[in-house]
C-alpha positions in Angstrom: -110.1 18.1 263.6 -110.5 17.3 260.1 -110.1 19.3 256.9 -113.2 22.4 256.2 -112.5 21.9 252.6 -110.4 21.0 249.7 -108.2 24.8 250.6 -107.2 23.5 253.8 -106.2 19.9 252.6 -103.7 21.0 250.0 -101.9 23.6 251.7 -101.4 21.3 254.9 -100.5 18.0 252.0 -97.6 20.5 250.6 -96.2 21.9 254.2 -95.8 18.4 255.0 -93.7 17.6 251.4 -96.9 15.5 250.1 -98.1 17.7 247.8 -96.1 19.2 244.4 -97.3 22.1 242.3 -96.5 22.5 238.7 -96.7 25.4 237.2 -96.0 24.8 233.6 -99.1 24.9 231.6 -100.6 21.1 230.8 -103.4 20.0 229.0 -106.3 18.0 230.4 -107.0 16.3 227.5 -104.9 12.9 227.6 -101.7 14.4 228.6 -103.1 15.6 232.7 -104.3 11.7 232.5 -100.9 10.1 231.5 -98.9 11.8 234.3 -101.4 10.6 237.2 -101.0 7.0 236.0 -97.5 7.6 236.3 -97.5 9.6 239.6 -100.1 6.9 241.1 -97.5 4.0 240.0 -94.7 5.5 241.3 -96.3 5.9 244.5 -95.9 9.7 243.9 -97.4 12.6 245.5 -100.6 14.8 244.9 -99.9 16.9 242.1 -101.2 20.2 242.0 -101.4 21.8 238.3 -101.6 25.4 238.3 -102.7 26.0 234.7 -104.5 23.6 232.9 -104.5 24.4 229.4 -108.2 25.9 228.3 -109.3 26.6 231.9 -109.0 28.8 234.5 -109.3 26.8 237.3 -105.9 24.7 239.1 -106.9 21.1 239.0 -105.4 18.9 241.8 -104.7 14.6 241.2 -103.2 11.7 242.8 -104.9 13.2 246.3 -105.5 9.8 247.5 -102.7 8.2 245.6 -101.5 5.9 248.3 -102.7 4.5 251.6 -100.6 6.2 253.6 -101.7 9.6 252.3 -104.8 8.5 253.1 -104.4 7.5 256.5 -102.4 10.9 257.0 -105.9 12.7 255.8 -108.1 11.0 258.3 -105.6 10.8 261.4 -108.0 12.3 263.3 -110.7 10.1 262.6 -109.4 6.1 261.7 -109.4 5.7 265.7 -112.8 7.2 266.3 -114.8 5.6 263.1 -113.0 1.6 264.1 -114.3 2.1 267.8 -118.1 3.2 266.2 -117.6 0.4 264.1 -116.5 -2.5 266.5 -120.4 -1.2 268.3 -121.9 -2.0 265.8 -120.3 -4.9 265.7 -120.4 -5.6 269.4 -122.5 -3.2 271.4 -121.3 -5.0 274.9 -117.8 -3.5 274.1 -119.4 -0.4 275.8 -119.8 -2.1 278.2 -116.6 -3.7 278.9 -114.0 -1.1 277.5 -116.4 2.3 278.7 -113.4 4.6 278.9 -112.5 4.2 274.9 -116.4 5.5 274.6 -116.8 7.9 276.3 -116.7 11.1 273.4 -119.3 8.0 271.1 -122.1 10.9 272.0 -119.9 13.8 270.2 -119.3 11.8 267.5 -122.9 10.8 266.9 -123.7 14.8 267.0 -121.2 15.3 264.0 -123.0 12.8 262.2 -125.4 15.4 262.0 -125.1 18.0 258.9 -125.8 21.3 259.8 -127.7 23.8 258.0 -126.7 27.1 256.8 -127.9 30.1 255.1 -124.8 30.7 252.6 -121.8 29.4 251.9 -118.4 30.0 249.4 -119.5 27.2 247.2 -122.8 30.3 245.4 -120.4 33.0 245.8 -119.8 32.7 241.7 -121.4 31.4 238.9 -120.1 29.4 235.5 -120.9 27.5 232.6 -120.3 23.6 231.9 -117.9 24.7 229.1 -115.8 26.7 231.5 -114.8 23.8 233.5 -111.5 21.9 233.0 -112.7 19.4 230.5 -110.4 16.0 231.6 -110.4 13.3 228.8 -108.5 10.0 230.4 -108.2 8.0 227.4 -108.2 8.6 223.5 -111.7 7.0 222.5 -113.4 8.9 225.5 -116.7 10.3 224.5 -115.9 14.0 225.5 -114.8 14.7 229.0 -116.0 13.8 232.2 -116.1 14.5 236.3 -114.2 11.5 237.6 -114.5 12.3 241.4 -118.6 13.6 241.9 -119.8 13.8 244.6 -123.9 13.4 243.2 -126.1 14.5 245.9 -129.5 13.1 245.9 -132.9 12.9 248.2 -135.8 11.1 248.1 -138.7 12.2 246.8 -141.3 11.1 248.6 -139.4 11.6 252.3 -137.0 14.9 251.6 -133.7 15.4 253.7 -130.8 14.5 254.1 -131.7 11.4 256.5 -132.7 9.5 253.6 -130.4 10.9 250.8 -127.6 9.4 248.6 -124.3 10.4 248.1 -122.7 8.4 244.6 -119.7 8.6 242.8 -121.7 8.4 239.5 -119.4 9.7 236.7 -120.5 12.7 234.4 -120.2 13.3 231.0 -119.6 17.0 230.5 -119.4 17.6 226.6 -119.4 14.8 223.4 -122.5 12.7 222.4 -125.7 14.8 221.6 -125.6 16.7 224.8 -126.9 20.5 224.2 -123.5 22.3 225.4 -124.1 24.0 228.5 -127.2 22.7 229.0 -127.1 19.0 229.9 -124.7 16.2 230.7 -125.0 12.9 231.1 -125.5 10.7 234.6 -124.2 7.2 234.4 -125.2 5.3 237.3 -124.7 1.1 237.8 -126.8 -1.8 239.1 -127.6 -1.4 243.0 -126.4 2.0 243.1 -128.4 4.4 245.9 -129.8 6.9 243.1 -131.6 4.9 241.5 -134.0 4.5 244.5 -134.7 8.0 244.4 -134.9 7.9 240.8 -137.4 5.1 241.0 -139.2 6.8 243.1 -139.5 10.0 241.4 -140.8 8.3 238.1 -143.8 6.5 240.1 -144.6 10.0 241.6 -144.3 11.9 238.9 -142.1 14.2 240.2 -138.9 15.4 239.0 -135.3 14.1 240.7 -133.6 17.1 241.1 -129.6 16.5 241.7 -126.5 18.5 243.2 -123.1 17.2 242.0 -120.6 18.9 244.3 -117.1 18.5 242.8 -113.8 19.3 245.6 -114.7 20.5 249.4 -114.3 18.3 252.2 -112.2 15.4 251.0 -114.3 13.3 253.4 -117.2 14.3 251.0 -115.5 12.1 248.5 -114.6 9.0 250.6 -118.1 9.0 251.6 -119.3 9.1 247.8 -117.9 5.6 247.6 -118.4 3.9 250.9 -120.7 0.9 250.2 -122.7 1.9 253.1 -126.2 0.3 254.1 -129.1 1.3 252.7 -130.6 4.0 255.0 -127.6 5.3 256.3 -126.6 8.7 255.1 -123.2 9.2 253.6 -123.5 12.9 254.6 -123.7 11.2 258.5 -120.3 9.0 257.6 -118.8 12.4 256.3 -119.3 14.2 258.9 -117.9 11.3 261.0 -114.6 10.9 259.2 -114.0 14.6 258.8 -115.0 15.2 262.5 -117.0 17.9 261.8 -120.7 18.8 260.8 -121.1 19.2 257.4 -122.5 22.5 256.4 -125.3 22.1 253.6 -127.4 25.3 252.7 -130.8 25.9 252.8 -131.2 27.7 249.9 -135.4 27.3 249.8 -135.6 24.2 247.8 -134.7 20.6 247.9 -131.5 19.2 247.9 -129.5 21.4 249.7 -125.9 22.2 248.6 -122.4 21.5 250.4 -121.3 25.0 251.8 -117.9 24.2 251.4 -117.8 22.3 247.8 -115.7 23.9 245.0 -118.0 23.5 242.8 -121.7 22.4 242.2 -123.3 21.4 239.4 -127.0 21.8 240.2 -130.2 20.7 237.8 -132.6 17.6 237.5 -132.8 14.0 235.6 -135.4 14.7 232.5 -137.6 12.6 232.7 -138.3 11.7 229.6 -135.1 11.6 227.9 -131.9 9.1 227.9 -129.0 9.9 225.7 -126.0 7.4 224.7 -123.2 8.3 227.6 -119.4 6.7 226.5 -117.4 5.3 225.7 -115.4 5.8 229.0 -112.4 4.2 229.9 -113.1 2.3 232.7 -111.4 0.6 235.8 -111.8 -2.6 234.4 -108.9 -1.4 231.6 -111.4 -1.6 229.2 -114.0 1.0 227.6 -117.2 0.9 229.0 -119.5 1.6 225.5 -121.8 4.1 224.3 -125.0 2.9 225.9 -128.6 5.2 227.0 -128.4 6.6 230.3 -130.3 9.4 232.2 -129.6 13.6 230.9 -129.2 16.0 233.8 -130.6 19.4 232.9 -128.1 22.0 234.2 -129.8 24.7 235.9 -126.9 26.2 238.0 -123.2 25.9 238.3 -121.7 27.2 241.4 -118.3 27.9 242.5 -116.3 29.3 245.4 -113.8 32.1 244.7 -110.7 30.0 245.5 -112.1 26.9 243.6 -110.1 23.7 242.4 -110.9 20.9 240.7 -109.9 17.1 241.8 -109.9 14.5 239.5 -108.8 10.9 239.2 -108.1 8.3 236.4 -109.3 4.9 236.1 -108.2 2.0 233.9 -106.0 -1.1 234.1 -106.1 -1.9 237.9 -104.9 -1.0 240.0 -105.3 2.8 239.8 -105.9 5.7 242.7 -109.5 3.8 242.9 -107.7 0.6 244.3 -106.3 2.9 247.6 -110.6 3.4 248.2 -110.7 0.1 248.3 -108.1 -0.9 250.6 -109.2 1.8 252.9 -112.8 0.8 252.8 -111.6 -2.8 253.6 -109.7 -1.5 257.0 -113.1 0.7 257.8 -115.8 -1.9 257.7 -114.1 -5.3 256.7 -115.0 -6.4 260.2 -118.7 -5.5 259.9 -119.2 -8.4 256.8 -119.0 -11.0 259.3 -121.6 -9.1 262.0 -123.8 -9.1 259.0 -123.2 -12.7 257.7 -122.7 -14.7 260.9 -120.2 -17.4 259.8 -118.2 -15.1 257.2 -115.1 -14.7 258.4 -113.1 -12.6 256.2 -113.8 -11.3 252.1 -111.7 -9.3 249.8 -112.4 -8.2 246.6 -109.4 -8.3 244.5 -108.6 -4.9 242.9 -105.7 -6.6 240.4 -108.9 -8.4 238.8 -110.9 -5.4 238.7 -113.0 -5.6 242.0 -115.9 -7.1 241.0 -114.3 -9.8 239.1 -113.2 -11.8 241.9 -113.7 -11.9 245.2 -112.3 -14.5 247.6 -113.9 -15.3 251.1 -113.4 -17.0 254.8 -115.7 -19.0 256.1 -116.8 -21.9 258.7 -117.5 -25.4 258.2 -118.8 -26.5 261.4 -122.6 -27.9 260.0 -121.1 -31.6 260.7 -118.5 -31.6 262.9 -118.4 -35.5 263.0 -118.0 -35.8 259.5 -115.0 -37.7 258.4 -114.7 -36.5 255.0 -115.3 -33.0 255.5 -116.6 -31.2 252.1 -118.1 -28.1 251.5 -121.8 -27.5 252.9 -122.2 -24.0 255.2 -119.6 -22.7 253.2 -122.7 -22.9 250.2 -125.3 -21.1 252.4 -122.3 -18.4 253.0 -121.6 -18.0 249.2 -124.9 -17.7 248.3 -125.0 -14.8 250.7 -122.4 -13.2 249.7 -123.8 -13.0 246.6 -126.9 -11.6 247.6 -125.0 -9.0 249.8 -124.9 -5.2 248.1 -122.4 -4.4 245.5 -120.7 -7.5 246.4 -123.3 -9.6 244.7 -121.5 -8.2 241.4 -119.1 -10.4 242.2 -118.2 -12.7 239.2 -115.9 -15.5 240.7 -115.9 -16.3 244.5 -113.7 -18.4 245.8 -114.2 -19.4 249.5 -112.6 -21.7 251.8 -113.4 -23.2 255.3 -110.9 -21.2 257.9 -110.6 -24.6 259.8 -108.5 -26.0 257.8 -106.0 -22.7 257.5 -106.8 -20.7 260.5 -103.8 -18.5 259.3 -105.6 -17.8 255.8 -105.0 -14.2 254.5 -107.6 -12.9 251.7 -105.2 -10.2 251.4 -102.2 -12.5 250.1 -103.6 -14.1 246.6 -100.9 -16.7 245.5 -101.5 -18.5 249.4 -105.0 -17.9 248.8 -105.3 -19.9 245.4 -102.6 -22.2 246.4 -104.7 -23.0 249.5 -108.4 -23.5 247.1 -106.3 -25.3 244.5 -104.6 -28.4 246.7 -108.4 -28.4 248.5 -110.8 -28.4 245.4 -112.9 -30.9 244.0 -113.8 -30.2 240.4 -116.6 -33.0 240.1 -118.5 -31.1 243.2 -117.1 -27.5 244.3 -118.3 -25.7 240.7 -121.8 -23.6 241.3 -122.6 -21.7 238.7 -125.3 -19.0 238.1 -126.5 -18.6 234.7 -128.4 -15.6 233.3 -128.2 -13.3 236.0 -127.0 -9.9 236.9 -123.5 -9.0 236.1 -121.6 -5.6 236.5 -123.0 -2.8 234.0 -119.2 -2.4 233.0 -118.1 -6.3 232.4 -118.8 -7.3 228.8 -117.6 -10.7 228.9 -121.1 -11.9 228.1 -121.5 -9.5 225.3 -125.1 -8.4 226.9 -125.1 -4.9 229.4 -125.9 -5.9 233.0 -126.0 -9.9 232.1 -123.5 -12.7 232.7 -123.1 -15.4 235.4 -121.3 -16.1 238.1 -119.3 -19.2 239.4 -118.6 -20.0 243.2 -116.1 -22.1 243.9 -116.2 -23.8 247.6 -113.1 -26.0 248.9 -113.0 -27.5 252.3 -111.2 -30.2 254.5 -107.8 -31.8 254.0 -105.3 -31.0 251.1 -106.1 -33.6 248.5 -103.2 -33.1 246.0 -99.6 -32.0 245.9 -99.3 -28.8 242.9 -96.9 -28.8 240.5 -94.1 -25.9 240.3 -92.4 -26.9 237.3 -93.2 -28.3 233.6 -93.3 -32.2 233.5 -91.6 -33.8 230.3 -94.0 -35.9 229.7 -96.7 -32.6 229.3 -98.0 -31.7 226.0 -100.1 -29.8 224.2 -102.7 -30.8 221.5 -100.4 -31.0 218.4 -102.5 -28.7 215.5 -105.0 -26.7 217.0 -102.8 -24.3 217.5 -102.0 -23.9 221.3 -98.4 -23.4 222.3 -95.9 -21.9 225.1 -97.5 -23.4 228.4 -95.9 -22.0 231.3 -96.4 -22.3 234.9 -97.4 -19.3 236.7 -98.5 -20.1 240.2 -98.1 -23.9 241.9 -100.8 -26.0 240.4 -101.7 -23.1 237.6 -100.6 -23.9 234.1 -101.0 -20.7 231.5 -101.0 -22.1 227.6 -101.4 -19.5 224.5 -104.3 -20.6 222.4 -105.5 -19.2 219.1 -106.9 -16.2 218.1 -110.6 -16.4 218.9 -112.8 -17.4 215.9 -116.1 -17.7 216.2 -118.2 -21.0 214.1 -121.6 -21.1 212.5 -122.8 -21.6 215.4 -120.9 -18.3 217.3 -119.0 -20.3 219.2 -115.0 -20.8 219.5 -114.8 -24.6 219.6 -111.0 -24.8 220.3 -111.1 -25.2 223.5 -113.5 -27.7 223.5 -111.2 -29.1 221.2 -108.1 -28.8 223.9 -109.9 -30.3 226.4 -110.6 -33.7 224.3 -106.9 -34.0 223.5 -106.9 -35.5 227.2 -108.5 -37.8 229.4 -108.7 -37.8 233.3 -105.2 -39.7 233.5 -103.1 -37.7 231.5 -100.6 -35.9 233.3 -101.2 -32.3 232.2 -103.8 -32.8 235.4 -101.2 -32.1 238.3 -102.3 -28.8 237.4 -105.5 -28.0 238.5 -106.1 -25.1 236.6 -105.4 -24.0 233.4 -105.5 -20.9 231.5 -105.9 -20.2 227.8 -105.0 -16.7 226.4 -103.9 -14.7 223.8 -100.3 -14.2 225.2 -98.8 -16.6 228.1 -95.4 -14.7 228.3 -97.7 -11.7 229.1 -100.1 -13.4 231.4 -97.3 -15.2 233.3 -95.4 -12.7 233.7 -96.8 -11.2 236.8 -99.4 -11.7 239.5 -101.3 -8.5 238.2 -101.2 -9.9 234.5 -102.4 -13.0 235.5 -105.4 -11.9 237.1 -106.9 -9.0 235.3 -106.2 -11.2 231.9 -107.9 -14.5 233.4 -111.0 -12.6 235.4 -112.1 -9.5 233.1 -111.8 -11.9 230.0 -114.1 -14.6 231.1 -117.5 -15.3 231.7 -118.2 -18.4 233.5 -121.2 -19.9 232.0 -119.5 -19.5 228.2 -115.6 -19.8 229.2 -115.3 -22.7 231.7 -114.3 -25.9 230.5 -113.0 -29.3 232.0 -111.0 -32.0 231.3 -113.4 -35.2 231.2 -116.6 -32.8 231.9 -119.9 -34.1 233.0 -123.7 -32.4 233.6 -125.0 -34.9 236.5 -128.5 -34.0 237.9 -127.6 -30.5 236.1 -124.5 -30.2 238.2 -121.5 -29.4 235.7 -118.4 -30.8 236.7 -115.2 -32.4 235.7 -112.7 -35.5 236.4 -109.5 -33.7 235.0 -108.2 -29.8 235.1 -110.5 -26.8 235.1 -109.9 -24.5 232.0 -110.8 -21.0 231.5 -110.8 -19.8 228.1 -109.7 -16.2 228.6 -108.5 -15.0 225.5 -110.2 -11.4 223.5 -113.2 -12.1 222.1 -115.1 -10.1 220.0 -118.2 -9.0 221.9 -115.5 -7.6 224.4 -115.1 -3.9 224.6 -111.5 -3.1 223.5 -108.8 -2.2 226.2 -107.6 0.6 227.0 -104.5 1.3 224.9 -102.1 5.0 225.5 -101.7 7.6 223.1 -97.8 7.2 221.8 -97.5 11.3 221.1 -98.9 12.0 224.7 -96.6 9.7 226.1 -93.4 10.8 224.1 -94.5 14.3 225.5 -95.0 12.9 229.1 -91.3 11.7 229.0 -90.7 14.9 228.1 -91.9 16.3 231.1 -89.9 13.7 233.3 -86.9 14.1 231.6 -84.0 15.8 233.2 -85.0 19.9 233.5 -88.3 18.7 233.0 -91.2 20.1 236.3 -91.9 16.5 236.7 -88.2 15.3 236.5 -87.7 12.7 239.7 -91.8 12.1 240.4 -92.4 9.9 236.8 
């Protein structure tokens, strides 16, 4: 049976040697930050800080730090929630496999929260200000609840059949909140609030919100589940925690988690927005300061044994990349139920999630076809990106599995070496200009704009990559552009100039790199090249190479070609594809450590040191 709250998770985490406590006092403000980074990297354990400096509450991080910590949470359940979803996949597997079924019923009925009169989460009351106030990075706008649980219902059709459950980050203190009295709500694009938010603007009515923070920790994998609209994340908690979750009536709508440690209880105003931000973000950049919806604090609650979880994002990956990898082994196999002809997708945490995401699928529209070239594998991209959260995505790369049956999303370098022998610059490029982009990419330099760029390879390999630098390679001589290096087979990585922006707003260097060739010179054996700031950086490892070149490009502005041509409005090109991914300066700045917290993090991990032999 799974965990009744937060209480029962750490005690059995640090019985098992999972779960270290510290006792020494440490501040939540940039220092509490620094050692999770270093805990998560380390592949550490859940770290349990008895006194956090300015509050009197423990605080608890790296819970979910690695996968197999998470798996240990959810034993119980990983069997029972794969079988629930392979029927919804394939309902005759009831049919032929009835034995492995046979408890599906009980496991419906804890789908089903159950409602209370009381619970530990009201026992007490506190104030905003009383809360551990956790500041990640040094230009943070004040502090912030990094793992909420924001419990919402529709206004129009109340309960929890229709409600959302978000991980929506609040902003506790900083900006021109009234201390105490209101925080700020930051949701993104095709986020599950906003539905009810929506709604309760056309009705007039006001959308009243419960942010649990702590209690079951199946609560919190819920919060980020990409579930379907209509499905209740309180149904998938009670699922993965196998048990009902207890909400309480209290006399007015929403109700509240019984066992939460804390809830934050009040309603959107309706007619204010205040800037929220900067935050740094999982991107490794600062989101900004931009307007976002005030919750009016009426209540907040908490039970007499209460601690408070947190996580850090920035540079990926982080804690936030073990969700994603456990999301993927829950309901990767339901993408292809719900896009017949998708046979696998991964979003790539290194790049930041939404950046890039590569993709599976069949080819089998002509079958006769001599020349095989992309065609289904269009209808499938185009899908993708009008699937969810996954039409955040920013570059897609998808191949036909025919030619690769043994094609692993999960494994990158294959995965680009596979698209990069395969591709056809002069047809593969499908770009989508002015659209929707991901509320916390500023590579366009507009909030929730950008474009997107699929890029579709199928049939035979059509070129051999280069590993190695040719002698007869060069680069334009004055303009500035040095130290090419190869990073990947086929993927050259050259260090252009600082950014500088014309007349016109425009960088015109690369433009300018590009014409230093033709279609026949041989810098294109390598499909792909990659301009930025610092090669040595950028080639130096797989996770360099992909968070610089995907969060520090927006297709529509920062693809270029060798030999380029706009045919029938088609852009492609006869030589190498160039992304210009250097800083620009409409980016938002990245995320860069405090030296003094970090000389007194060492400290910590030195030898004598509470956190000597874990960072």
């Amino acid at each position: 049976m799974g965990y009744r709250n937060l209480g029962e998770c750490l005690r059995d985490l640090e019985r098992s040697g999972q779960l270290i406590r510290i006792e020494t006092p440490v501040d939540p403000h940039l220092e509490m930050a620094e050692i999770q980074r270093r805990v998560f990297r380390a592949g550490g354990p859940a770290v349990y800080y008895a006194q956090p400096t300015g509050s009197r509450f423990p605080m608890v991080g790296n819970l979910f730090g690695t996968l197999e910590r998470m798996r240990y949470l959810f034993r119980d359940a990983l069997d029972v929630v794969a079988r629930l979803v392979q029927l919804q996949i394939d309902p005759a597997d009831l049919l032929r496999r009835p034995r492995l079924h046979l408890k599906t019923p009980w496991h419906a009925w804890s789908a089903r929260p159950r409602r209370v009169k009381r619970g530990p989460v009201m026992i007490h009351e506190t104030s905003i200000d009383q809360l551990p106030q956790l500041t990640s990075w040094p230009d943070d706008g004040g502090a912030y609840v990094t793992l909420p649980q924001v419990y919402t219902e529709h206004p129009e059709h109340p309960g929890w059949e229709r409600s959302n459950v978000g991980m929506y980050r609040v902003q506790l203190s900083g900006g021109q909140y009234q201390p105490n009295r209101e925080v700020g709500m930051h949701y993104q694009l095709h986020r599950g609030i906003a539905i009810h938010h929506e709604a309760a603007i056309r009705t007039g009515k006001l959308l009243r919100v419960n942010v649990f923070v702590g209690g079951p920790p199946a609560m919190t994998v819920a919060a980020v589940m990409p579930l379907p609209e209509g499905i209740s994340e309180l149904a998938f908690a009670g699922i993965l925690g196998r048990r009902r979750v207890p909400m309480i009536d209290r006399g007015e709508r929403p109700d509240i988690c019984a066992e939460a440690d804390f809830c934050i209880s009040g309603y959107l105003d309706p007619k204010k927005l205040l800037p929220e931000g900067p935050f740094g973000d999982h991107l490794g950049y600062y989101s900004l300061a931009h307007d976002f919806p005030v919750l009016r604090v009426e209540h907040v609650f908490h039970r007499p044994d209460a601690v408070w979880p947190f996580t850090v994002v920035g540079r990926p990956p982080q804690e936030d990349a073990i969700f994603g990898q456990l999301i993927h082994e829950l309901v990767g196999p339901v993408i292809p139920k719900t896009i017949p002809g998708v046979r696998a997708v991964r979003a790539v945490e290194a790049a930041g999630v939404h950046p890039l995401l590569l993709a599976v699928g069949s080819e089998r529209y002509l079958p006769y076809e001599e020349r095989r070239r992309p065609r289904e594998l269009l209808a499938l991209a185009n899908a993708l990106l009008g699937q969810g959260q996954l039409s955040l995505a920013k570059y897609l790369w998808i191949v036909a599995g025919e030619d690769q049956p043994e094609l692993n999303v999960g494994h990158v370098p294959d995965f680009m070496r596979h698209v990069l022998e395969r591709v056809d610059w002069r047809r593969d490029l499908h770009f989508q200009t002015c659209t929707t982009l991901d509320t916390l990419d500023y590579c366009s330099g507009r909030l929730h704009q950008g474009s997107k760029l699929a890029v579709a390879a199928a049939g035979p390999a059509r070129r051999s990559l280069p590993v190695a630098m040719d002698s007869r390679l060069h680069v334009p001589a004055g303009l500035g552009f040095s130290n090419p290096r190869v990073f990947l087979p086929g993927i050259l990585v050259v260090e252009g100039p600082a950014y500088h922006a014309g007349e016109n707003g425009v960088d015109a260097a690369v433009e300018r790199f590009c014409a230093g060739y033709d279609r026949n010179d041989p810098i294109n054996a390598f499909p792909l090249i990659v301009v930025v700031d610092d090669s040595e950086f950028a080639a130096r490892s797989l996770e360099n190479f992909l968070w610089t070149t995907f969060t520090r490009s927006d297709p529509a502005a920062d693809v270029y070609g060798i030999d380029s041509f706009v045919s029938r409005k088609h852009w492609g090109c006869f030589g190498s594809l160039v992304i210009d991914a250097r800083s620009k300066p409409h980016h938002a700045p990245p995320l860069v450590e405090d030296p003094e917290i970090s000389r007194r993090v060492d400290a910590l991990g030195a030898p004598g040191g509470p956190l000597h032999g874990v960072v």
